[in-house]
C-alpha positions in Angstrom: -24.9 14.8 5.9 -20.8 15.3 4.8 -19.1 11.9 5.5 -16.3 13.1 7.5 -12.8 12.6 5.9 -11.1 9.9 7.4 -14.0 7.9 7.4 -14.4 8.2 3.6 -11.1 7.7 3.0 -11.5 4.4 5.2 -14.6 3.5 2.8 -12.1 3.9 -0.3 -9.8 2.1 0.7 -11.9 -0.7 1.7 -13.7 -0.4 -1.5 -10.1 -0.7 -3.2 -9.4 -3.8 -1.2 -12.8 -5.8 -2.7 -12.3 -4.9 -6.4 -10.5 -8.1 -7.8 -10.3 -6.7 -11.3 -8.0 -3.8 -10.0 -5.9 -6.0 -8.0 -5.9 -8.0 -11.1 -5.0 -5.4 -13.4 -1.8 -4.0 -11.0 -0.2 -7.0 -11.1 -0.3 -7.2 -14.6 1.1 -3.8 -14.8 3.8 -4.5 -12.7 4.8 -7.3 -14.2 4.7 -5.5 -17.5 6.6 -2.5 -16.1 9.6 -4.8 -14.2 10.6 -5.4 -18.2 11.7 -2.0 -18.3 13.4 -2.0 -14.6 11.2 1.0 -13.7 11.3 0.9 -10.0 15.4 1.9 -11.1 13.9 6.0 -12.9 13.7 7.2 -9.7 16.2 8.9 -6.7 15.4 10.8 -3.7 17.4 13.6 -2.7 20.1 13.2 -5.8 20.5 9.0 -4.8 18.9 6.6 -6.8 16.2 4.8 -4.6 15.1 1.6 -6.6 12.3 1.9 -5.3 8.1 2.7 -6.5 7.1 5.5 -5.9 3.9 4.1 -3.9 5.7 2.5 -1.9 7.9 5.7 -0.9 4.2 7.4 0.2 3.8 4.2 1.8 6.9 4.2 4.2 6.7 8.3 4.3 3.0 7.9 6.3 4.5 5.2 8.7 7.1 7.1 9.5 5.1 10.1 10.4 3.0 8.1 12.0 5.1 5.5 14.1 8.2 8.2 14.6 10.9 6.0 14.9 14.0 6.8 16.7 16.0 4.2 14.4 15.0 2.7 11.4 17.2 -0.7 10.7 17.3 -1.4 6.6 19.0 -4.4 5.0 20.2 -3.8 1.7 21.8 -0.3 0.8 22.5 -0.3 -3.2 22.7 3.2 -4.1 21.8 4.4 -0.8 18.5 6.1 -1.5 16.5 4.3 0.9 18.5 5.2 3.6 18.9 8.7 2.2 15.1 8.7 2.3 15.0 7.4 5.5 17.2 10.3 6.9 15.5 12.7 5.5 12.4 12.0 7.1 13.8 11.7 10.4 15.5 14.7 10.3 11.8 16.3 9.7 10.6 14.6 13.2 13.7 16.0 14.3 16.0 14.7 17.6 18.2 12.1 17.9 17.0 9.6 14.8 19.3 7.6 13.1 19.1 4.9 10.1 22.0 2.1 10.4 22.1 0.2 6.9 23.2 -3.2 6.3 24.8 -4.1 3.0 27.0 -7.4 2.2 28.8 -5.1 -0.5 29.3 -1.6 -0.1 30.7 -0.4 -3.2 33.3 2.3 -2.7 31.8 4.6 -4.9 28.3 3.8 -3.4 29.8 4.7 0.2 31.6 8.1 -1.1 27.6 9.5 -2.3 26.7 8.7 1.1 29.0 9.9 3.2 29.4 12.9 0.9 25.2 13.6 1.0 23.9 16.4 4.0 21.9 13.7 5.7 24.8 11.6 6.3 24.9 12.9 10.1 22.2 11.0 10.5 23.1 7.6 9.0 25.2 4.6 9.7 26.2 2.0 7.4 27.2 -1.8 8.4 29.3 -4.4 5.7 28.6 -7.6 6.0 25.8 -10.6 5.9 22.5 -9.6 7.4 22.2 -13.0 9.1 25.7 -13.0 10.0 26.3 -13.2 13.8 28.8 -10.4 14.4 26.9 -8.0 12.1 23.1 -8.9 14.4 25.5 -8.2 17.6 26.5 -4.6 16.1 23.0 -3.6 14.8 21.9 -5.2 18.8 24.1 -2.7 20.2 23.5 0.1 18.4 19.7 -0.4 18.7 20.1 -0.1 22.5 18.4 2.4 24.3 16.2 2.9 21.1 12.3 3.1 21.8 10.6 2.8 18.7 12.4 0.8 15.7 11.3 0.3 12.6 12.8 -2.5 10.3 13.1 -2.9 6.5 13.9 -6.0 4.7 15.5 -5.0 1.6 18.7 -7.2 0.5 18.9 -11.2 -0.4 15.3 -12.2 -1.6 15.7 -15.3 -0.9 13.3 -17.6 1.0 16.0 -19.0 3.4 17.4 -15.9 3.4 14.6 -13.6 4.3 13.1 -15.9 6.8 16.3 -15.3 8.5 16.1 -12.0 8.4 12.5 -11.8 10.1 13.4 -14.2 12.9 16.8 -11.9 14.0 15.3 -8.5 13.6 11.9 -8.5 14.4 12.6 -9.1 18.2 13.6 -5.4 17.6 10.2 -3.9 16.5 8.2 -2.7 19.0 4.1 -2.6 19.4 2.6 -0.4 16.8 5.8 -0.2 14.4 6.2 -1.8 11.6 8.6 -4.8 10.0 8.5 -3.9 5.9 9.4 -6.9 3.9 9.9 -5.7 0.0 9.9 -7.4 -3.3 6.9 -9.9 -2.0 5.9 -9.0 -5.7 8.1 -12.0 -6.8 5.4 -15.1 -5.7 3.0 -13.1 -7.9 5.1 -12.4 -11.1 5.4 -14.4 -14.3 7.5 -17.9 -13.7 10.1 -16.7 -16.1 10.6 -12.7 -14.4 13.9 -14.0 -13.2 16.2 -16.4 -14.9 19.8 -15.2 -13.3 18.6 -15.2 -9.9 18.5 -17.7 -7.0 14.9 -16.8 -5.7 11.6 -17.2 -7.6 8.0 -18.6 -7.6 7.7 -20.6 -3.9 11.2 -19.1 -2.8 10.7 -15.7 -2.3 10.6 -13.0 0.7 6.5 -13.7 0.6 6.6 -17.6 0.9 9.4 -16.5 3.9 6.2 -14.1 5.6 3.8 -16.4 5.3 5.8 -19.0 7.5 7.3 -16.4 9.7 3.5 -16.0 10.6 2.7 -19.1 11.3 4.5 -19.2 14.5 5.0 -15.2 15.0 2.0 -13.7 16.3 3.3 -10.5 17.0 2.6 -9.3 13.7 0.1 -9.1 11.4 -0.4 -7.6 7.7 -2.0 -4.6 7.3 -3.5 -4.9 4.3 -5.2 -1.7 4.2 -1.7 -0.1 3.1 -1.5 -2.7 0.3 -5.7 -2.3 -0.8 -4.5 1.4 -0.5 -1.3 1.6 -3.0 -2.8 -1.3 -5.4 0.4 -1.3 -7.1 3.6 -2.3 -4.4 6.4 -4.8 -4.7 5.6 -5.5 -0.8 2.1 -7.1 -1.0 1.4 -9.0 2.5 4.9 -7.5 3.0 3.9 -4.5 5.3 4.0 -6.2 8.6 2.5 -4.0 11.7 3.7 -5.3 15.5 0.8 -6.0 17.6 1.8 -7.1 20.1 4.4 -6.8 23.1 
């Protein structure tokens, strides 16, 4: 008898999930690869994303899946994410917007955007995350918004990012998601990042883990992660659960 689809693709997965070796071995190709900055080779829709590709699979079946009506991302860069993000709402169609927060929007950064065809559909915010006037805007423009999906993306900080969870993720309704990236850096090398103020046991996954502890709204879903293998947002891929 055929195993129907979904249910071997459930197996997989699963199957994925118990192989230590493999989860072993993607770390260690990470780590190797993050010498060469190669989440930087790639760009969606002429924008350079910074992003791996995984990952973009990864937030493309959410989004088909949840169908937010606003997805809330901290940290532009480039503006590929959000770019991304557009794009994909404007397949689901209606009125779908992404409002991006950046502490730094570099002028030539802004110009791409604003110049790019899915522009109509996003809206970009300067200033601190965690800063109290900036939460009050994205509050306000969030309004009237049914489903909203969040994505943690700028200062990977522990303090920082822990921050970040506890201001936004009042915003996430049941069954969306809260994405948390570059959890990666708890599990990299003690030496992957010398000029930086975050590192082993300050880091946006040491920030999840005590968000959880007290947050029971959300859990992991690890069967994204035991899906991709390779990710920067292990534990980082935080479903809502509850109302």
């Amino acid at each position: 008898m055929k195993v129907p689809f979904e249910t071997e693709k459930l197996e997989n997965i699963q199957r994925l999930g118990n192989d230590s070796n493999l989860s072993i071995l993607s770390k260690e190709w990470i780590a190797g690869v993050s010498k060469h900055k190669y989440s930087y080779n790639f760009s969606w829709m002429g924008r350079p994303i910074i992003q791996f590709p995984q990952d973009i699979i990864a937030l493309q079946e959410i989004i088909w899946q949840v169908k937010p009506e606003l997805v809330i991302e901290t940290g532009i860069a480039h503006g590929g994410s959000l770019v991304f993000y557009a794009s994909m709402l404007s397949l689901l169609g209606g009125n779908r917007y992404v409002l991006g927060i950046d502490i730094d929007i570099r002028e030539h950064n802004r110009a791409a955007i604003e110049q790019h065809s899915m522009f109509k559909r996003i809206k970009m915010i300067q200033g601190s995350s965690v800063d109290e006037e900036v939460v009050r805007e994205v509050y306000d423009f969030a309004k009237g918004k049914r489903i909203v999906m969040v994505a943690l993306d700028s200062n990977h900080t522990h303090e920082h990012v822990l921050k970040e969870l506890e201001l936004y993720s009042p915003l996430v309704n049941k069954d969306s998601y809260l994405v948390v990236f570059d959890t990666i850096i708890e599990d990299m090398p003690d030496d992957s990042f010398p000029d930086r103020p975050w590192g082993k046991g300050n880091n946006p996954k040491t920030a999840v883990r005590k968000f959880l502890e007290t947050n029971h709204r959300f859990v992991v879903d690890k069967e994204i992660e035991n899906k991709l293998l390779i990710t920067v947002a292990p534990d980082g891929y935080l479903r809502c659960v509850g109302d």
